[in-house]
N, C-alpha and C positions, 0 to 999 in steps of 0.2 A: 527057452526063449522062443518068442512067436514074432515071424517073420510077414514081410509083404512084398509081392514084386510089383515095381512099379518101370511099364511099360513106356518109355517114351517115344514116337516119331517127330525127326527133330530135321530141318534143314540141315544139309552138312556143311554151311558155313558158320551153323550156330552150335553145332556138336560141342567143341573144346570148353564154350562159353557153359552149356548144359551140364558137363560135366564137373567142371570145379566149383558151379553153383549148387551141384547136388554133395561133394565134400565140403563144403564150407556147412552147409545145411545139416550134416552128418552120418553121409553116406561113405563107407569105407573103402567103397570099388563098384565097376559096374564093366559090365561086358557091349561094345557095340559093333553091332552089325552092318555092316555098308550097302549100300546103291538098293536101295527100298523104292521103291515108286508105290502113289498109291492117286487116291483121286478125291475131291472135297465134294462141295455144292455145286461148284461149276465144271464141265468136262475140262481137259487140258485142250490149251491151244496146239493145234498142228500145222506144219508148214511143209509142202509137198511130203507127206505122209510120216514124216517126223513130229515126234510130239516135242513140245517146248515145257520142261519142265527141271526143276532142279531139284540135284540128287536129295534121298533120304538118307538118312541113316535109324538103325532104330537102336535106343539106348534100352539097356536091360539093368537095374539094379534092384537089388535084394537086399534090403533094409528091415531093421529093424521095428514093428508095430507101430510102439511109440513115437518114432523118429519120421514115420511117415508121411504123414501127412502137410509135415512143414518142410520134408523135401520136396516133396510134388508141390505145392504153393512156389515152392523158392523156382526150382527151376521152373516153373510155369509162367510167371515172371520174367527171368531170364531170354528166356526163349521167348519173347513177346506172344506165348499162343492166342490169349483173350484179343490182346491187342490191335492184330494184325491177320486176316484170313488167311487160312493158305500155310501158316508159320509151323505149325506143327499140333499137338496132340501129346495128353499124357494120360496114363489112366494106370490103376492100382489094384491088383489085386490080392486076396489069400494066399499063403503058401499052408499047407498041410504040416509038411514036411520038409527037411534040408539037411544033406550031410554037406562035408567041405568045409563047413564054417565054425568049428570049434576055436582052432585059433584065434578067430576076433571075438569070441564071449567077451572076453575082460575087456578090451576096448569097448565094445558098446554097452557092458553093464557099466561103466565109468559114464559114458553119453547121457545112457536113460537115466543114471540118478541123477544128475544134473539137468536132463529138461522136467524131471518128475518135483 
């Protein structure tokens, strides 16, 4: 089985939303990370030397090949990225490799023959 991670930075208002849009979509689990800051097109605004900006979180899930790309579509979506500047970012890459994940073969060999 060949795998993809798909990297998300995501509002942490819009986190929980990201999330069950990527299991609905057919993602099994995903790891996230809290208080990310990062910076767009425009610098962050500052007010006496505090920055004004709202937290990130950065979403981490390991997904299936096949399954990929119409979770990244979905939550991208969800998370109004295109939408709205500023909202968040998602991007996808290769995994080589991956132990931990035997367990869920059979759940996502069920998945892929059904989106295949």
């Amino acid at each position: 089985m060949h795998f993809k991670l798909i990297i998300a930075f995501v509002e942490d208002s819009k986190t929980d939303a990201v999330m069950d849009a990527a299991r609905e979509a057919g993602a099994t689990g995903c790891t996230v990370i809290s208080n990310a800051r990062g910076e767009g097109l425009t610098k962050n605004k500052t007010f006496f030397g505090l920055t004004l900006s709202t937290q990130r979180d950065v979403v981490l899930l390991l997904v299936e090949k096949h399954l990929s790309r119409h979770i990244l579509e979905h939550i991208g979506e969800v998370g109004e990225f295109d939408a709205k500047p500023g909202t968040g970012i998602a991007v996808q890459i290769d995994v080589e490799d991956a132990v931990g994940v035997l367990h869920q073969s059979a759940e996502l060999g069920v998945k892929v023959e059904e989106q295949l």
